[in-house]
C-alpha positions in Angstrom: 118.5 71.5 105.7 118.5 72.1 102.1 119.0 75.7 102.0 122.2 75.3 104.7 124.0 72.9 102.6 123.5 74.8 99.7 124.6 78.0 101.8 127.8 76.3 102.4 128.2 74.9 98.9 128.1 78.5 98.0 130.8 79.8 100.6 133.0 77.3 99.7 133.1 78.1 96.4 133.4 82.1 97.0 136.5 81.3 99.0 138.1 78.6 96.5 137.0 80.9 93.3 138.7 84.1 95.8 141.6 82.2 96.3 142.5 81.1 93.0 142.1 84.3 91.1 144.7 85.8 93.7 147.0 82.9 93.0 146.8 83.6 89.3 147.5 87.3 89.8 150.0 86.9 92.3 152.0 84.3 89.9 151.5 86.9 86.9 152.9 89.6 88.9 156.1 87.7 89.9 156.7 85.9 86.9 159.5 88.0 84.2 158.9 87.3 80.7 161.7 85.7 79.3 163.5 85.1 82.8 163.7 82.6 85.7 163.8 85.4 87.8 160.5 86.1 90.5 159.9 90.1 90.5 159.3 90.2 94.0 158.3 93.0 95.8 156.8 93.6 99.0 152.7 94.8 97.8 152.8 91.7 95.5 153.5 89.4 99.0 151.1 91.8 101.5 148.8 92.3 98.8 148.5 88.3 98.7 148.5 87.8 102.1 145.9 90.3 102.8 144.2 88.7 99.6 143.6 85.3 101.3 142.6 86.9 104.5 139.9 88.9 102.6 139.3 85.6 100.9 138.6 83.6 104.3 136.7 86.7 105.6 134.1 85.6 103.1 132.8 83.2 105.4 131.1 86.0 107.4 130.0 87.9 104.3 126.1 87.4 105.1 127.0 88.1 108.9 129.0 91.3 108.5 128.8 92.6 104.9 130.2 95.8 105.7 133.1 94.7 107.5 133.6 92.1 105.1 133.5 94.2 102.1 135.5 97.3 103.7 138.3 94.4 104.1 138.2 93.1 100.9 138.5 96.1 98.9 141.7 97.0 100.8 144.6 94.4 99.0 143.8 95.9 95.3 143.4 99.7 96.3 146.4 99.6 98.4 148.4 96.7 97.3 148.5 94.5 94.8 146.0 92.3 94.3 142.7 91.2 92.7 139.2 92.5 93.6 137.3 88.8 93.0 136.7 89.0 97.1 135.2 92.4 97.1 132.9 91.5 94.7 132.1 88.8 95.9 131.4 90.5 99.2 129.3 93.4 97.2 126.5 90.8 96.1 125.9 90.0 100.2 126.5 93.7 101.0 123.5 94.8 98.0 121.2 92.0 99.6 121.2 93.4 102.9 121.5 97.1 102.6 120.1 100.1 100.5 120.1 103.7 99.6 124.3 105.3 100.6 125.8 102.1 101.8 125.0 100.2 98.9 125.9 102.4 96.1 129.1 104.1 98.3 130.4 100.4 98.7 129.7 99.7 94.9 131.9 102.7 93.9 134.6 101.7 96.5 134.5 98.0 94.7 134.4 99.3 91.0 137.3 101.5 91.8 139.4 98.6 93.3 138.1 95.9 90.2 139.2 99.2 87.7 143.1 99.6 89.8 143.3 95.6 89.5 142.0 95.6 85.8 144.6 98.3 85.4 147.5 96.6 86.7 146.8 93.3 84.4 146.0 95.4 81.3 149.7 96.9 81.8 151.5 93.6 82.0 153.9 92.6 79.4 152.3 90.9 76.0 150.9 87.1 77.1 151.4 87.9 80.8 147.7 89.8 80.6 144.3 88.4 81.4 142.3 91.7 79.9 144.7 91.8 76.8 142.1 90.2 74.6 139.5 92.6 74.9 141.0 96.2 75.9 143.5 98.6 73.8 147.0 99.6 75.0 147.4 101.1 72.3 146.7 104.9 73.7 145.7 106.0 77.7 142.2 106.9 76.7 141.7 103.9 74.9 142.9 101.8 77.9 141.3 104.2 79.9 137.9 103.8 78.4 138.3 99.6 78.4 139.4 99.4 82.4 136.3 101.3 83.1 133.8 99.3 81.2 135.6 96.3 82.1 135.4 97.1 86.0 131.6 98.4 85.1 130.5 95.0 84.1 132.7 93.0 86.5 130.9 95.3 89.7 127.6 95.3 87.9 127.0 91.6 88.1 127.3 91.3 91.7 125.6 94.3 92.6 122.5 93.1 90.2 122.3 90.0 91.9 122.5 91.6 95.3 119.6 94.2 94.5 117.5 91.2 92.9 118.1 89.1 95.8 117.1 92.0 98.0 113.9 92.9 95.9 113.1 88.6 96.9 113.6 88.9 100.1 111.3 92.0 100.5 109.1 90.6 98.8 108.8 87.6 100.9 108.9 89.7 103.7 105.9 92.0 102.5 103.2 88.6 101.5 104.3 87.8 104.9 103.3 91.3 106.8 100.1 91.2 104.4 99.1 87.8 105.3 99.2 89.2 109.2 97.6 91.7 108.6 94.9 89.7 106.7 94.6 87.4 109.6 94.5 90.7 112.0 91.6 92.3 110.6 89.8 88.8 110.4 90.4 88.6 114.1 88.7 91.8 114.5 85.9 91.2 112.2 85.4 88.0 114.4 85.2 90.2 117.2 83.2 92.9 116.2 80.6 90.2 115.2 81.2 88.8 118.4 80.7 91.8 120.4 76.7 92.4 118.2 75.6 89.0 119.0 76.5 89.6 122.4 74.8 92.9 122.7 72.0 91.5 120.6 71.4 88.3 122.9 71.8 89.3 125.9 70.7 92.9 125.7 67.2 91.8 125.0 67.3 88.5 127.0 68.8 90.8 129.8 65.9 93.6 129.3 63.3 90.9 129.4 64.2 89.4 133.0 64.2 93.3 134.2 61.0 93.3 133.1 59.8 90.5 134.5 61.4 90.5 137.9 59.2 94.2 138.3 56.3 91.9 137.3 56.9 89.7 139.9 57.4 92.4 142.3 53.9 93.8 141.5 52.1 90.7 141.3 53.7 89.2 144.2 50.3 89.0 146.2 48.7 86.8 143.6 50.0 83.5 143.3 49.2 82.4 140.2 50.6 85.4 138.8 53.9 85.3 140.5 54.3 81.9 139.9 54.4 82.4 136.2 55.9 85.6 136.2 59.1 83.8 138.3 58.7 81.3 135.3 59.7 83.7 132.9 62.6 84.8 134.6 63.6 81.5 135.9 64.2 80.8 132.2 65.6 83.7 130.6 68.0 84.0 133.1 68.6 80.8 132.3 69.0 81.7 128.4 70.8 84.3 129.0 73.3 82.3 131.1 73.4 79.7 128.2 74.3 82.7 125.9 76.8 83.9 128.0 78.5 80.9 128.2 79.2 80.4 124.4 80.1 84.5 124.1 82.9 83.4 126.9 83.9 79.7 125.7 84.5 81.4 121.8 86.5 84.6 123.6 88.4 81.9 126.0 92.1 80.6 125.1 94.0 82.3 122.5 91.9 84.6 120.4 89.5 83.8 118.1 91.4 80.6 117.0 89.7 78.3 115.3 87.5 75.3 117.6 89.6 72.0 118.2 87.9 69.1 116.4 85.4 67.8 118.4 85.1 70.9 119.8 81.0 72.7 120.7 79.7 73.5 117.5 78.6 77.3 117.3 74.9 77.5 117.8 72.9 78.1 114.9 71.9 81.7 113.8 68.0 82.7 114.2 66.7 82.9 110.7 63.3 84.7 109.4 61.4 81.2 110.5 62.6 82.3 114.8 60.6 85.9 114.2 57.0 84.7 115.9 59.1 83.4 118.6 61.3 86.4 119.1 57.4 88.1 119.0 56.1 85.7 121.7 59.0 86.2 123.9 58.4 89.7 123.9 54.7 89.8 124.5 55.3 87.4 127.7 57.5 90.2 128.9 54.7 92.4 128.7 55.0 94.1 125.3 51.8 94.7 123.3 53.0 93.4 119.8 50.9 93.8 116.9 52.5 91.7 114.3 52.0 91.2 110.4 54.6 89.0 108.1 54.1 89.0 104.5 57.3 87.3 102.9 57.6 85.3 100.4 59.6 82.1 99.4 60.8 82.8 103.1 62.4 79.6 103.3 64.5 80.5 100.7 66.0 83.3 102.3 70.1 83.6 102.5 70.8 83.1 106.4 72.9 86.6 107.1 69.2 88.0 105.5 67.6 86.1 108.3 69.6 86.6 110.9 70.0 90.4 110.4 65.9 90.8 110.1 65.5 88.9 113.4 68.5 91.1 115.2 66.9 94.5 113.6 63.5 93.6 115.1 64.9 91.6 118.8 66.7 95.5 119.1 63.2 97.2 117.9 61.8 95.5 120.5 64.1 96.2 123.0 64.1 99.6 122.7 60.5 99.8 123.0 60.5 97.7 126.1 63.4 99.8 127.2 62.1 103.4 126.5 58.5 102.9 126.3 57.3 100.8 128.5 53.7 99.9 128.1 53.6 101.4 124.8 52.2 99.0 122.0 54.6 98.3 118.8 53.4 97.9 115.5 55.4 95.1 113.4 55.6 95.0 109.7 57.8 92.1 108.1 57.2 91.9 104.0 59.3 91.3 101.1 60.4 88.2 99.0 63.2 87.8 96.5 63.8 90.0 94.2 62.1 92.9 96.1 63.7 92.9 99.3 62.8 92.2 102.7 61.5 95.8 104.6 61.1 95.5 108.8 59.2 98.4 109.9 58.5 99.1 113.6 55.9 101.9 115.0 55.7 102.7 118.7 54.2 105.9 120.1 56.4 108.3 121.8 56.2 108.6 126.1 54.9 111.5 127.1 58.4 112.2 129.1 62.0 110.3 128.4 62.1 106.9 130.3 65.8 106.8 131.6 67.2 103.3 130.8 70.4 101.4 131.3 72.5 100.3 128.2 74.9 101.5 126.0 73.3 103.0 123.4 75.0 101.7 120.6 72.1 99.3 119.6 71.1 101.3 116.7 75.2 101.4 115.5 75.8 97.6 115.8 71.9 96.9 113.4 72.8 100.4 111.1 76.4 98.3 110.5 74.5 94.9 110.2 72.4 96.6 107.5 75.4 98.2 105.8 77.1 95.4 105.6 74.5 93.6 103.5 73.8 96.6 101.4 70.5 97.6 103.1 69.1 101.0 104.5 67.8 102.2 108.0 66.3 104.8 109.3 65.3 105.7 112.8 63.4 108.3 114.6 60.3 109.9 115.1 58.0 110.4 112.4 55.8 113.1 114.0 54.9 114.1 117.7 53.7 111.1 118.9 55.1 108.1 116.9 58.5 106.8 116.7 59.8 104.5 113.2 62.3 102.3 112.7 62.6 101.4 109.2 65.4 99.1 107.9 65.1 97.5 104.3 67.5 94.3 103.5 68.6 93.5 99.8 67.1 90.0 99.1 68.7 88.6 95.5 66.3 86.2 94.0 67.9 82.6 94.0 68.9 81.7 90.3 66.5 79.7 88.2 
């Protein structure tokens, strides 16, 4: 609301100020010194006809700038008349346009502001405006005044024009970078998405494979099959749960932010979930020998925790995954300061076990790593043994 009234303040006063300079000019042209007479002549009447139409064209100076200023330059290179509309019309022109159209229409308006300077500087003693400050006394000296004259007069709008332009861009480029700031936190939100997803359920999902063979292979003893069907009963039933928030934070809009009152994300595993994570796996069948050696663990930033418990829950996984019945070898140490190291040894199959997945496991826990600053390395270490390796920065907390 403010910025339209003051939008029409503004025109108004662009068409009064146009109107009244093309009175003055127009009286100065038909008034004879020394006479009663009117020097009437028919450019000092079109050119102040055409004047006040140029003046009232103003009003659609920020809608049509070119058309606006194209009209306005007309009266005083053609006719008599002033130039106040055309530059007027050149500060809206500069705002909206660069490069050829700016600077051609600023040298169409300096040459109409120098033929109107002209025409007042030649008026009889006390009948001219420009008198006071440029020199009829020779051509080049009235020469030289016109054109600084007309210089300054087009430079002011044309200034205020570009400066208004260089705003607007401006504006227009903090407003492109803030999109594109909330763009790539989108994605971030969804490649983090998309790990936890392939984290969770990619082990969860492993684990019920797993057990449901169990259960076919133990189906003759009951005991057996009723715990195997346990186990899948409920990580099915996790993995369901996980599925469910993966699809209620992707659901809507985007990654928007939760209403109030919303489900809370669920918390993060830290380094404390890691004999869990180990239990899980050795109920799937897994021969995990574990050893954890941290210190001050409690202590531990929670991206720290979460990325050591994702680096070994995709270890583990791709043991399950591509050695079955293989037995892995877990090493968590480290403490502030040091750094926390998660090692994991399984031997080799004797032949490649074909396994579903996508294979990107290793990508999404080498970005996790990289992300924090860490290192990982993967593969086998001789014929028989294959190493995963992954060592996590771990900044002691300040005293």
């Amino acid at each position: 609301m403010g910025r339209s009234v003051q939008g029409v303040v503004c025109t108004v006063l662009a068409v009064a100020a146009s109107i009244v300079t093309g009175i003055v000019n127009v009286s100065l042209e038909l008034t004879l010194p020394g006479t009663d007479e009117l020097h009437v002549t028919a450019a000092v009447v079109l050119g102040w006809f055409f004047g006040v139409g140029a003046s009232v064209m103003l009003v659609w100076r920020w809608r049509w700038p070119l058309v606006v200023t194209g009209i306005a330059v007309v009266p005083p290179l053609l006719l008599v008349a002033d130039s106040m509309a055309a530059l007027i019309a050149l500060a809206a022109l500069a705002t909206r346009f660069t490069g050829w159209w700016r600077w051609g229409a600023a040298t169409l308006v300096f040459a109409a502001t120098g033929l109107a300077v002209w025409r007042d500087a030649g008026r009889p003693v006390g009948m001219s405006l420009a008198e006071a400050w440029i020199s009829t006394e020779t051509i080049a000296a009235k020469l030289i005044g016109v054109a600084v004259t007309a210089a300054i007069y087009t430079a002011v709008p044309l200034t205020l024009g570009i400066v208004r332009y260089s705003l607007i861009e401006k504006r227009r480029l903090a407003a492109e970078e803030a999109a594109l700031r909330d763009q790539v936190a989108r994605r971030e939100e969804q490649a983090r998405i998309a790990r936890e997803m392939h984290d969770v359920l990619g082990h969860r999902l492993s684990l019920l494979s797993l057990q449901a063979g169990a259960l076919e292979v133990t189906a003759a003893t009951t005991p057996d099959a009723v715990e195997a069907a346990k186990t899948v009963r409920t990580t099915a039933r996790q993995s369901l749960d996980d599925l469910r928030q993966v699809i209620g934070v992707l659901r809507g809009s985007g990654f928007a932010d939760r209403a109030p009152g919303g489900p809370a994300e669920p918390p993060q595993p830290t380094l404390a979930d890691i004999p869990d994570l180990v239990t899980g796996a050795r109920q799937a069948g897994l021969a995990v020998n574990v050893t954890i050696l941290l210190d001050q663990a409690s202590t531990a930033p929670a991206p720290l925790g979460t990325a050591a418990y994702r680096i070994l829950q995709e270890a583990l996984t791709n043991v399950l995954r591509h050695a079955p019945g293989a037995t892995a070898e877990v090493l968590v140490r480290g403490g502030p300061g040091p750094g926390l190291s998660v090692e994991v040894f399984n031997p080799l199959p004797p032949h490649p076990v074909p396994s579903p997945g996508s294979g990107t496991g290793l990508t999404g826990v080498n970005e996790r790593i990289s992300l924090l600053g860490g290192s990982l390395s993967a593969g086998p270490v001789d014929e028989r043994t294959f190493a995963l390796r992954a060592w996590l920065p771990w900044v002691a907390p300040a005293p």
